[in-house]
C-alpha positions in Angstrom: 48.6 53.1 -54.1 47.5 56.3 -52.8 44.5 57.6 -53.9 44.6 61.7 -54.4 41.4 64.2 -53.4 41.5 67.5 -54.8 40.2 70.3 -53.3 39.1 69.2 -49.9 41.1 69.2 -47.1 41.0 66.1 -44.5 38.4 68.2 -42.0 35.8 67.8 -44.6 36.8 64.6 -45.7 36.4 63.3 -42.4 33.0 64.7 -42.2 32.4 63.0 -45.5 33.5 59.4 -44.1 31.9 59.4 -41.2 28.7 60.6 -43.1 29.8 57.5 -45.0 29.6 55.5 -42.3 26.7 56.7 -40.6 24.4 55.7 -43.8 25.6 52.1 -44.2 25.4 51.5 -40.3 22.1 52.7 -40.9 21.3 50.6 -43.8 22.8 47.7 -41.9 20.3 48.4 -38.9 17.4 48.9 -41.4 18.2 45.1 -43.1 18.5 43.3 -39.6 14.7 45.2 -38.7 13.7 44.2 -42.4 14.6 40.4 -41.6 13.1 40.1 -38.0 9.9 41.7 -38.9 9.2 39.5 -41.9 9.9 36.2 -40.2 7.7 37.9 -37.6 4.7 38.3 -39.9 4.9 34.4 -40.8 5.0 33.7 -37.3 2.3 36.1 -36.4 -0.1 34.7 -39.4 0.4 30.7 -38.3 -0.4 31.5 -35.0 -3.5 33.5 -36.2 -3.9 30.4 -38.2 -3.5 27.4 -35.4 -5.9 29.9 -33.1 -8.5 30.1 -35.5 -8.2 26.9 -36.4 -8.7 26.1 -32.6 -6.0 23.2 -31.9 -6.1 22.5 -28.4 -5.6 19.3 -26.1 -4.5 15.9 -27.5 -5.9 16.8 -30.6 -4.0 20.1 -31.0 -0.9 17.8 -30.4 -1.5 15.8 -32.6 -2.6 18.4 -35.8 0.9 20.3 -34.6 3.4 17.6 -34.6 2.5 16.6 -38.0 2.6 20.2 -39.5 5.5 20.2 -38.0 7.3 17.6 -40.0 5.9 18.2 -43.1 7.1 22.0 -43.0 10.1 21.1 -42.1 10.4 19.4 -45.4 9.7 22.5 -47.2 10.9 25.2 -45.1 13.9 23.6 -43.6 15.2 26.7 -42.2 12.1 28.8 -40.5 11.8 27.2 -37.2 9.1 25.1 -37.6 9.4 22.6 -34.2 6.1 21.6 -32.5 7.3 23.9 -29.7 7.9 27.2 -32.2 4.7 26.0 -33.5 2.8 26.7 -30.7 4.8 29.7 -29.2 3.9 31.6 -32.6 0.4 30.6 -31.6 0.5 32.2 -27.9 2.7 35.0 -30.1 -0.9 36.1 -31.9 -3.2 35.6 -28.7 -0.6 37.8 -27.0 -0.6 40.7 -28.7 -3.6 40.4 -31.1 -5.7 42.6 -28.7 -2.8 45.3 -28.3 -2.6 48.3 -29.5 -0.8 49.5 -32.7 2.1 51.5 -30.8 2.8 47.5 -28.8 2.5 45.1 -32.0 4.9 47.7 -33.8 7.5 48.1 -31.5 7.5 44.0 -31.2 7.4 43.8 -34.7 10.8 44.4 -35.4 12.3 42.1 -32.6 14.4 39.0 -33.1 12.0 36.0 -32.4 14.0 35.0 -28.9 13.6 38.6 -27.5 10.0 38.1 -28.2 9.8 35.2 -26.5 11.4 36.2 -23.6 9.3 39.2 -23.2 6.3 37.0 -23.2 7.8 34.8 -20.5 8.2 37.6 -18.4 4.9 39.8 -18.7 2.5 37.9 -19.5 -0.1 41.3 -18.9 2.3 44.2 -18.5 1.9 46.1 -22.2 4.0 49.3 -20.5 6.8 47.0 -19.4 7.4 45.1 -22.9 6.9 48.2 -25.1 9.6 50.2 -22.9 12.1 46.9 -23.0 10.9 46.1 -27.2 11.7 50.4 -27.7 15.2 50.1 -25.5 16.2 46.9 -27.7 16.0 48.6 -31.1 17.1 51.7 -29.6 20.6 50.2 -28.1 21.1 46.7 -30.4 20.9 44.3 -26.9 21.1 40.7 -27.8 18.9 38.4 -25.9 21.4 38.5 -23.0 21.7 42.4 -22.4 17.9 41.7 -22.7 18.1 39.3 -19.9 20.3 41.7 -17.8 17.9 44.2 -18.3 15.0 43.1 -17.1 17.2 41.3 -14.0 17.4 45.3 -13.6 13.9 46.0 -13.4 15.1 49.3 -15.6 11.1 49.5 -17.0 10.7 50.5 -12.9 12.6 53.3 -12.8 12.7 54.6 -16.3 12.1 58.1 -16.5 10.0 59.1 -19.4 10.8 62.8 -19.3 13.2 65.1 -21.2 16.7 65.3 -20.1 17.7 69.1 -18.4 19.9 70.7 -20.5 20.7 73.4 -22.8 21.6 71.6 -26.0 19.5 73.6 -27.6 21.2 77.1 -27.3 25.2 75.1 -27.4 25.0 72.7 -29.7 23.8 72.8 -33.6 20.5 71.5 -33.7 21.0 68.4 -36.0 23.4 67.3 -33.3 21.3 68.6 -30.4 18.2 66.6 -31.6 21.1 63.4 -31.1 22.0 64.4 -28.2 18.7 64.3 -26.8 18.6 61.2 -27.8 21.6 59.3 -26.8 21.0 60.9 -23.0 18.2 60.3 -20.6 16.9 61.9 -18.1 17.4 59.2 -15.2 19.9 56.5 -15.3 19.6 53.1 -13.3 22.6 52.0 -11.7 21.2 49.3 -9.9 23.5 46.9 -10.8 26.0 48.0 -8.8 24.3 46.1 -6.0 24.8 49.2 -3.5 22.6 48.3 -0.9 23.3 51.3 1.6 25.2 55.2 1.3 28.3 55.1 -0.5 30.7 58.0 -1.3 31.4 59.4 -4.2 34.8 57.8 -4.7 33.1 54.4 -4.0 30.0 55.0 -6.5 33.2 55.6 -8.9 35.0 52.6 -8.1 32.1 50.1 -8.8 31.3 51.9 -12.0 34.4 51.4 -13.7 34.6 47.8 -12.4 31.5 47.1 -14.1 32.0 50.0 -16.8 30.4 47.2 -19.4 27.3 47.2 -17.2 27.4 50.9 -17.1 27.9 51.0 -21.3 25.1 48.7 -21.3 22.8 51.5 -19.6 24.4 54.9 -21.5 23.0 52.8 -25.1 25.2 51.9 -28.2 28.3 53.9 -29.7 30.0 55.1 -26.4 33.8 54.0 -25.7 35.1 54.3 -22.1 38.3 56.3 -22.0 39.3 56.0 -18.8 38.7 57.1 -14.9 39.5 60.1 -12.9 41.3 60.9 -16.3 43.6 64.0 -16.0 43.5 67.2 -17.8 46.1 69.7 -17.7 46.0 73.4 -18.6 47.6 76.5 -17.8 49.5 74.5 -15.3 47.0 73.4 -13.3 45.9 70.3 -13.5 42.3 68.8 -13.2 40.4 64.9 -12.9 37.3 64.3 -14.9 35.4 61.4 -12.7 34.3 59.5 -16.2 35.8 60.0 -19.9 34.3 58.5 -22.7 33.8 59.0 -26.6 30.7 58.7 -28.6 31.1 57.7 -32.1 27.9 58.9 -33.5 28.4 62.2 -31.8 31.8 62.5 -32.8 32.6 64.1 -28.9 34.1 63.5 -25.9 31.8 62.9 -23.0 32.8 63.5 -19.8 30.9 62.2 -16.4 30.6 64.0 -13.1 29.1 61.7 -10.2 27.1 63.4 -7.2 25.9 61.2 -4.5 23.5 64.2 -3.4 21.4 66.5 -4.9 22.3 68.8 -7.7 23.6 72.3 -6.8 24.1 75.2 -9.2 28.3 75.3 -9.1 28.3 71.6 -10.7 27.8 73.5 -13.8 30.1 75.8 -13.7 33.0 73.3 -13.1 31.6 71.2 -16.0 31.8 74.4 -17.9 35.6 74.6 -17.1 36.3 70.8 -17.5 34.7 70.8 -21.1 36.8 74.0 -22.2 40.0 72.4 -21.0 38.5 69.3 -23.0 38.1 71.4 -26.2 41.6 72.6 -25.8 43.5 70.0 -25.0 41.9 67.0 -26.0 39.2 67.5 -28.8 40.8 66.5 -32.6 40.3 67.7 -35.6 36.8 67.3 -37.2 35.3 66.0 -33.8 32.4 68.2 -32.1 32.6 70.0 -29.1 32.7 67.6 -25.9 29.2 67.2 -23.6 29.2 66.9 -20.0 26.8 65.1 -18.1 26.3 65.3 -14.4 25.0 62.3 -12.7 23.3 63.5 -9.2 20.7 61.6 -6.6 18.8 64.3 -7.6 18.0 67.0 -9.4 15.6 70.0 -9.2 14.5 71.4 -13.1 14.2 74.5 -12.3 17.7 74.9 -10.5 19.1 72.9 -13.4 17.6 75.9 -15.8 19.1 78.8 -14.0 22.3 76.8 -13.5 22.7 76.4 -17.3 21.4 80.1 -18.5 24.3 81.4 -20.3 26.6 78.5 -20.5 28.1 77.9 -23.6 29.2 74.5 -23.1 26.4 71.6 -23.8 25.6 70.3 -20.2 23.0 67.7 -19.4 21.8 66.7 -15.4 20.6 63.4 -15.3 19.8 61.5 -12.0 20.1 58.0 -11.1 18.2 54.9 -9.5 21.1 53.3 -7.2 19.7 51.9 -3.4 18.2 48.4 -3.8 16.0 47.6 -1.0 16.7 43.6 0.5 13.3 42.9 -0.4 13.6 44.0 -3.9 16.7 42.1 -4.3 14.9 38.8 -2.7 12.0 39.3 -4.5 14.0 39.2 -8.4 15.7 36.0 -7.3 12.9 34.4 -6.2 11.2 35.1 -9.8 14.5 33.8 -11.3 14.2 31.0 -8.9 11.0 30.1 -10.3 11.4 30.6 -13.9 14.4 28.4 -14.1 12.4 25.7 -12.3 9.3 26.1 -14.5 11.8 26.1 -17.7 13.7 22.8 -16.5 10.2 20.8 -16.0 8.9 22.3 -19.5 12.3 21.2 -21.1 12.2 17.8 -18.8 9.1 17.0 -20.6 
C-alpha cells in the first residue's frame, strides 16, 4: 500500500530520509561506544584490583585461576579466563599513568583492539592514540587494525589541515564534514611501490587494491569506477578515480599526480566537477568534491590556485616509496611476534 505525503516534494523528502538515516547510524555508533566502554571500565577496575592486590609469581597463578572459575560461574559471559584476567591487569598498569586525552580515546575500544595495541607499543602513547582516534573514526575491526599498523600509517600521518577552499564553496555544515572525511596526507604504502612509477601505473595498483585504498579514504565512500568517462558538449573527458560518499551525499572524483602540485591541476578539477554537476549529480545530492592526490604539495601555491574557484577542491599528498629496509624491518617484527605468540599459546 502506498503511503501518500502531502505537501513535500521528493527533494525534501530525500533530505528528510537521509536525515533519518544519519541519526540512527549515529545512535547505532553511540550504542556500540556505550557497550565497549562499559565492559572496559570492569576490565580497567579488576586490573586496578589484581595490581593493588599485588598477585605476582606462583602465587598470582594460583589467586587467578581460581577467580577465574568462580566468576565464570556468575558472569558466564564477561571473559573472565586466567589469561583475560591478567591482560585486564597489564590493561590498568598500561595506561593508568596516561594522560586523560590516551585513556579516553582507548576507552571506547573493543577489548581485542586494545589488546593489540598493547602488543604492539608497549611505550609509544602518540602511536596508540592516533591508531585508538583512526578506529572510532573509520569503524576498522581488529583486522583493518592489523593492516594498519602493518602500514606504519601512525609514521606518516599528517596532523595538519587539508588545503582547500571548502570554506568559501561549500555550506558550512557540510564543509565542517568535509574537513573531516579528507586529510591532508594519504599513505599509500600498501601498494608496495618500491621505486618511480607513472601515473597510469600508481592508477592501476590502486584500483587493484581499491579496498586497501577505501580502507585509507575512512568509512561511507563507494568506488565508482576508474578512468570513468564524462561527456559534455561533445567532448569527452576521463576522471582518474570516481567515487560516492554517503554521508556527504556527492560524488568525489580523484586526480593522481606523481609529482608536485602545479596551479592548472585546479583548474581542470574545476572543469571535471562542473561536467560532474551536469551530467552526473542527482537530485537532492550535493555538489561533487575533487581531490587531487600529488607527491607534493606547496600551501601557499595550493591557496592561490584555489582563489576564486567555485568548485570545492582539496590537495592532499601521499606517502608511497617504501625503502627495502623499511619493508625488512616490518616483517622481521611480524616475524617475531608470531613466534613470541605461538610459544605464549604453546604454553
Amino acid at each position: 500500500m502506498a503511503i501518500e505525503v502531502s505537501h513535500i516534494n521528493e527533494s525534501e523528502y530525500n533530505e528528510i530520509l537521509q536525515q533519518a538515516v544519519a541519526v540512527f547510524d549515529s545512535a547505532r555508533v553511540t550504542a556500540a561506544k556505550s557497550f565497549s566502554t562499559i565492559s572496559n571500565m570492569a576490565y580497567w577496575s579488576m586490573g586496578k584490583l589484581l595490581n593493588e592486590r599485588k598477585l605476582e609469581g606462583k602465587y598470582g597463578d594460583g589467586v587467578v585461576n581460581r577467580l577465574s572459575v568462580d566468576l565464570k560461574q556468575h558472569f558466564p559471559n564477561m571473559g573472565t579466563s586466567p589469561r583475560n584476567l591478567w591482560d585486564m591487569k597489564r590493561f590498568y598498569e598500561r595506561f593508568c599513568r596516561s594522560d586523560e586525552k590516551l585513556r579516553q580515546a582507548v576507552a571506547v575500544l573493543p577489548w581485542g583492539h586494545i589488546l593489540r595495541l598493547m602488543s604492539k607499543f608497549d611505550k609509544d602513547d602518540d602511536a596508540i592514540l592516533y591508531y585508538a582516534t583512526e578506529a572510532v573514526a573509520k569503524g576498522w575491526n581488529r583486522d583493518l587494525l592489523l593492516n594498519a599498523i602493518k602500514m606504519q600509517m601512525h609514521l606518516t600521518h599528517q596532523p595538519t589541515a587539508l588545503s582547500n577552499n571548502f570554506a568559501t564553496a561549500l555550506p558550512s555544515s557540510q564543509a565542517m564534514y568535509a574537513n573531516e572525511v579528507f586529510r591532508s596526507g594519504y599513505n599509500l604504502g600498501f601498494l608496495g611501490v618500491t621505486e618511480p612509477v607513472a601515473e597510469l601505473e600508481l592508477e592501476r595498483r590502486l584500483v587493484e587494491k581499491v579496498k586497501l585504498f577505501l580502507l585509507e579514504l575512512g568509512k561511507g565512500f563507494t568506488f565508482m569506477g576508474d578512468q570513468y568517462t564524462i561527456e559534455y558538449n561533445g567532448k569527452e573527458s576521463r576522471i582518474d578515480m570516481l567515487f560516492y560518499h554517503r554521508g556527504l551525499r556527492c560524488l568525489v572524483a580523484f586526480e593522481l599526480k606523481i609529482g608536485k602540485f602545479l596551479p592548472e591541476y585546479a583548474g581542470k578539477m574545476n572543469y571535471y566537477l562542473s561536467v560532474l554537476d551536469r551530467t552526473e549529480r542527482q537530485e537532492g545530492e550535493n555538489p561533487s568534491i575533487g581531490i587531487i592526490l600529488c607527491a607534493e604539495k606547496d600551501n601557499v601555491d595550493v591557496e592561490l590556485a584555489l582563489e576564486g574557484v567555485t568548485k570545492p577542491i582539496g590537495v592532499a599528498d601521499y606517502h608511497l616509496l617504501i625503502p627495502k629496509a623499511e619493508l625488512q624491518k616490518v616483517v622481521a617484527d611480524e616475524i617475531a611476534l608470531y613466534e613470541k605468540e605461538r610459544i605464549t599459546e604453546g604454553n
